[in-house]
N, C-alpha and C positions, 0 to 999 in steps of 0.2 A: 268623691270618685269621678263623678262628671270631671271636672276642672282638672285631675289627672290624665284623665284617655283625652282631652282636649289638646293640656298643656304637650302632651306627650307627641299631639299628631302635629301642632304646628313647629315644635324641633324638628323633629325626623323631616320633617315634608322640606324644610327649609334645607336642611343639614343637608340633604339627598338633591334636595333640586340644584341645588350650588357645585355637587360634585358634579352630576349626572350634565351638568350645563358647560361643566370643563369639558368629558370627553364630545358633544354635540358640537361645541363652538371651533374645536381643532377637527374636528369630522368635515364638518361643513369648508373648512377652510384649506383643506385638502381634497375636496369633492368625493367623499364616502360617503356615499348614500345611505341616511338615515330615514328609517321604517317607522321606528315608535321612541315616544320619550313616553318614560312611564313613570308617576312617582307610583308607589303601592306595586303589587302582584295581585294577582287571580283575576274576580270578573272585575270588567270595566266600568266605573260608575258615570261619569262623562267624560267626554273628549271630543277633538277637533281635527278635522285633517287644515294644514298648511298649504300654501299653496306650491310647495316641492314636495307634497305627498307625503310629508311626516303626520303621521297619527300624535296628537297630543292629548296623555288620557291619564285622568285620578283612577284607580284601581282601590277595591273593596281590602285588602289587606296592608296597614301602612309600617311596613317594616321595611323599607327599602325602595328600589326603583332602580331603573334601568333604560340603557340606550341602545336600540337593536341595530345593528347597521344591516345595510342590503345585502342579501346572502348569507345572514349567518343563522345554523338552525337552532338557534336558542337564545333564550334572554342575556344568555351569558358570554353572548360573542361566538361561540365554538362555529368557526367558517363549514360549511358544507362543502364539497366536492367544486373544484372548478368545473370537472364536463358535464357538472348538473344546472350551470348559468351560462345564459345564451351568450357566446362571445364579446357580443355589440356590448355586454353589461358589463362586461370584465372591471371599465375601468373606474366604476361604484364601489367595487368590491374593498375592503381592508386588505384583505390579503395582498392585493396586486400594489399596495404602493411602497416605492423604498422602506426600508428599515425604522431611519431614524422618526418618517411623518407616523409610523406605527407605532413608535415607542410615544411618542410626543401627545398623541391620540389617547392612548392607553393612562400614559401616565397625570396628565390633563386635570380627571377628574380629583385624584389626592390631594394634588396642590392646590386646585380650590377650594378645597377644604382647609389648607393650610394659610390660605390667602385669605377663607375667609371669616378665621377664627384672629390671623393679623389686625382687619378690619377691625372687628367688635371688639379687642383689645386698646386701640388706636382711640376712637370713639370712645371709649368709657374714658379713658385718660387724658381723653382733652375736653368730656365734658364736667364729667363728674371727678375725676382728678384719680392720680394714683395715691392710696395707700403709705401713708408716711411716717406713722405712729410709732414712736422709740419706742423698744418694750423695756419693762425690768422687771423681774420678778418680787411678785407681790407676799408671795407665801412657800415656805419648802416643807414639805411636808417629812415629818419626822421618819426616821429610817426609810426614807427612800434612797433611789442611784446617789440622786442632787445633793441629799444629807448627807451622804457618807463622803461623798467627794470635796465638798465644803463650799456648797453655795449657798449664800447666804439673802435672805430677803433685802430690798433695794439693791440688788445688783443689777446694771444695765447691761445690756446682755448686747454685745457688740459682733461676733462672731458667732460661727459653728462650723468645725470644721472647715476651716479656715474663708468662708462664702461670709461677706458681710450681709447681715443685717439691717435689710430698707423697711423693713414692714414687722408689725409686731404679728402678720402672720405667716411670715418667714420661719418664725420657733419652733413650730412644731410641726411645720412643711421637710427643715431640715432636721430636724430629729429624725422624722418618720421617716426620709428618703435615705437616709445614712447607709453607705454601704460597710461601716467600721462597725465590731465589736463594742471600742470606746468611742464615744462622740466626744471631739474637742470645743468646748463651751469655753468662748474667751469674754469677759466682764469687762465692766469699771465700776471698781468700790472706792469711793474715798478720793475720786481721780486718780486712781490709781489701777493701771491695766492688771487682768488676771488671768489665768488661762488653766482649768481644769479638764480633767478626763473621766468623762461618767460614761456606766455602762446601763444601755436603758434596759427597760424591761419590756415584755410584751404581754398588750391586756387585750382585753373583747373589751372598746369602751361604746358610749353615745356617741352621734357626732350631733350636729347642730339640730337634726331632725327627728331625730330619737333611732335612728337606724345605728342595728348592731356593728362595731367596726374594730380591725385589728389594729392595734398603735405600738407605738416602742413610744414609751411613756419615762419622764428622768425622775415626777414626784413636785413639781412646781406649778404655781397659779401664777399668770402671767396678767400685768395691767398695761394702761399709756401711762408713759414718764408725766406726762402733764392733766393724766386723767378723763382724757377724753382724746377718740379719734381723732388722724388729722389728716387730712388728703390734700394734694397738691396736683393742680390743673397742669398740664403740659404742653407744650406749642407741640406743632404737628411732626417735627423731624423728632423729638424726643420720643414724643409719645410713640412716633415709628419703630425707633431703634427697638423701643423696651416690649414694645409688641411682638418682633420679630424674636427678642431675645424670652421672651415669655411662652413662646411657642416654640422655640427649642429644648427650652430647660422640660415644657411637657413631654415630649417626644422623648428626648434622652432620659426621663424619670422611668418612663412608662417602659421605657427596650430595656432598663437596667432593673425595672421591676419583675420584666418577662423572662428576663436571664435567671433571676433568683430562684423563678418559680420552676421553672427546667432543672434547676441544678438541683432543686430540696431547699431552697434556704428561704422561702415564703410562699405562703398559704394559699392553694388556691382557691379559697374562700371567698377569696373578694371579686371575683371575674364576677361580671352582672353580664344579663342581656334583659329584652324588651321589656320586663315587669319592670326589673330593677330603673332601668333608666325611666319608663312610665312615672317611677315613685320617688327620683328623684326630682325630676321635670316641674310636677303637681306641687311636690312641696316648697321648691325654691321659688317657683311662682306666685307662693299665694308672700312672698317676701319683695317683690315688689319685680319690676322693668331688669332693673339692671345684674341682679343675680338671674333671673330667667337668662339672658343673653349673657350672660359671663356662662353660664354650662353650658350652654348650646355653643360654644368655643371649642371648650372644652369637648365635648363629646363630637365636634368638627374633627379636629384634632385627632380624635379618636379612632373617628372612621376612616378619615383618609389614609394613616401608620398601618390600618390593620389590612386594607385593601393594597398594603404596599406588601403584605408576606407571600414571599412565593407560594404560594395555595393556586393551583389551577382553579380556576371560577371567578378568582379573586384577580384586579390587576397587577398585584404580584407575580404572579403565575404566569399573564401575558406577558409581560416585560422578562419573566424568565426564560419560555420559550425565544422569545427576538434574542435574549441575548444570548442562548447556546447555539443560534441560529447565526447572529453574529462569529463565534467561532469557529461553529463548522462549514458557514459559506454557503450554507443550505438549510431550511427550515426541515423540523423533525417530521416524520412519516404521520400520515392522518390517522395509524391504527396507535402507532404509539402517543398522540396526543388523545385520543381517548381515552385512552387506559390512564391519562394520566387527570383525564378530567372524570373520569369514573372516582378516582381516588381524589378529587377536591371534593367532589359531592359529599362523599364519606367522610372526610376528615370537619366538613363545614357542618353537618350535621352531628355530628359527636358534638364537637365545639357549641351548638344551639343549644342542644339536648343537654348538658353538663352546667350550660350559663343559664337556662331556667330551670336546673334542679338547684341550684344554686339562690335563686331569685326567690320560688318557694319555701326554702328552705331559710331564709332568711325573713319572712313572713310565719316563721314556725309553724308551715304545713308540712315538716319532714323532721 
C-alpha cells in the first residue's frame, strides 16, 4: 500500500508541476504577477517565497496544484474586481493583458503536458527502443468472432481496419479502439494476404494487473512471429515524429472514447479518478522504471485533454470565455462569469464524485 500512495504522489507531483510550470513560465513572461505555485491543496506543508514574491509551497492534499496570479480571488484564477486593485497594480493583473498573452498563459499548462508526455515517449524509444514484435496468432479459440469468420492459427496479422500493424500490441489496442461493428483483420497465411471481417464481443476481462476491464474481445491468443519480443532503438528525429504521433493517436482515442460514452455506445465504467490511478501507478511500478514513466505519459496526456474541456475552473473554460470574448469585442459581465463558475464547481464535483464511486466500486466496495 505504502509504494502505491508513494508511486501515486511522485506522478501527480510531477504530472502537475510540468503543467502548473507551463501556465508560471508564460506568466512570468508577460509580467502577470504570480502569488503562489502550489503542487497539492489545503494546509501547506513547506514552502518558500522567491525573490519576486512568489510563494513556492507542497500542500498536505496531492491531487492537483495550482498557479494563483496577482488579483485573482481563487486558486482558480476567477479575477476579482478591478476597483478592488490599486491602479499602480493594474498592470500584474491577467485580466489587463491583450487577448492572445491570456489565451497563451491559460493554455500553457496543457501543452506541457503534451510536451511532456512527447519527451518520455522520445526517451524510452531512443533508449530502450520501440516495440517491434510481428504478431500472429497463436491460438483461435473455438466458436469465437475469429472462428466463425475463418482465422486461423499462424496467421500474421498485418492489419486492422485498415491502420498497419508495428507492434504485437497494436492487436488488441485496435480491436478495442474500433469504432466499426465489424473489425477488418487483414493476414498473411501461406504468403498469401487475407482480409476478414469479425464482429467482436464485449467481456469484463483481467488486464495485466488483475484489474477488472471492458474489451471487445475476437477469441484469439496472440504470440512474436520469432517467439520472443523485439525492440528497436530510434535516433532522435524518429523517435520524435513517433512520439508526437503516439500522443496523438492518445488524444484522438480518448475524445472518440468520450463521444461514445455521451452518445450510449460505451460504458462508463471505466472513467477512474485518484484511487484508480493511485492503483494503477503502485502496480506498474513495482514492473520496473520504464512502465512507471510510460503511464505517467499517459496520464500527462490525460490531464492536459481534460483541462482543455470548456468546464469553467478548468483551462477550458478560460480559453472559452477569451474566445466568446474574442467575438463580442468585450469580455463577459463579472456576474455572469460567476454563475458560470458556480456551475464548473458543480459539474467538476459530480465528475470527482461518479470517478470515485467508480474507483470503489471496482475494488468491490459497491
Amino acid at each position: 500500500m505504502l509504494q502505491y500512495i508513494l508511486s501515486f504522489i511522485i506522478l501527480i507531483s510531477v504530472v502537475v508541476f510540468i503543467h502548473e510550470y507551463g501556465h508560471y513560465y508564460f506568466a512570468k513572461k508577460y509580467k502577470v504577477g504570480v502569488t503562489d505555485f502550489s503542487i497539492g491543496f489545503g494546509k501547506e506543508l513547506i514552502g518558500f517565497n522567491d525573490k519576486d514574491g512568489t510563494r513556492w509551497k507542497i500542500c498536505a492534499i496531492p491531487l492537483g496544484g495550482y498557479v494563483k496570479f496577482f488579483g485573482d480571488s481563487n486558486s482558480a484564477s476567477q479575477p476579482v474586481s478591478l476597483s478592488k486593485i490599486d491602479s499602480k497594480d493594474h498592470d500584474k493583473l491577467l485580466t489587463t493583458k491583450p487577448l492572445y498573452q491570456r489565451a497563451i498563459i491559460v493554455s500553457a499548462g496543457p501543452i506541457a503536458n503534451f510536451i511532456l508526455a512527447i519527451f518520455i515517449f522520445a526517451t524510452i524509444f531512443m533508449t530502450v527502443g520501440k516495440d517491434v514484435t510481428v504478431p500472429i496468432i497463436a491460438e483461435v479459440q473455438k466458436d469465437s468472432p475469429a472462428y466463425k469468420a475463418g482465422l486461423k492459427s499462424n496467421d500474421q496479422i498485418t492489419y486492422i481496419d485498415d491502420k498497419k500493424i508495428e507492434s504485437i500490441n497494436d492487436v488488441a489496442l485496435f480491436i478495442t479502439t474500433s469504432s466499426n461493428d465489424n473489425v477488418k483483420v487483414e493476414v498473411v497465411r501461406n504468403q498469401q494476404p487475407l482480409s476478414f471481417l469479425v464482429t467482436p464481443e464485449k467481456k469484463i476481462t483481467k488486464d495485466n494487473f488483475g484489474n477488472n476491464i471492458e474489451r471487445k474481445l475476437i477469441g484469439i491468443k496472440i504470440s512474436p512471429l520469432k517467439g520472443t519480443m523485439e525492440r528497436e532503438r530510434l535516433g532522435p528525429a524518429n523517435a520524435l515524429v513517433l512520439s508526437v504521433k503516439e500522443t496523438y493517436n492518445t488524444i484522438s482515442m480518448t475524445l472518440s472514447y468520450i463521444g461514445k460514452m455521451i452518445a450510449g455506445k460505451e460504458s462508463t465504467d471505466q472513467l477512474g479518478g485518484p484511487i484508480k490511478i493511485a492503483q494503477i501507478s503502485g502496480q506498474v511500478a513495482e514492473h520496473g522504471l520504464v512502465p512507471f514513466l510510460s503511464i505517467m505519459a499517459y496520464i500527462s496526456i490525460s490531464l492536459g485533454l481534460i483541462n482543455l474541456f470548456p468546464i469553467p475552473l478548468l483551462d477550458g473554460g478560460h480559453l472559452f470565455f477569451y474566445f466568446i470574448e474574442f467575438l463580442r469585442g468585450k469580455p463577459l459581465s463579472e456576474n455572469v462569469q460567476i454563475y458560470f463558475y458556480k456551475f464548473g464547481m458543480a459539474a467538476l464535483l459530480t465528475l470527482m464524485v461518479f470517478a470515485t464511486f467508480n474507483d470503489l466500486k471496482s475494488l468491490g466496495l459497491f
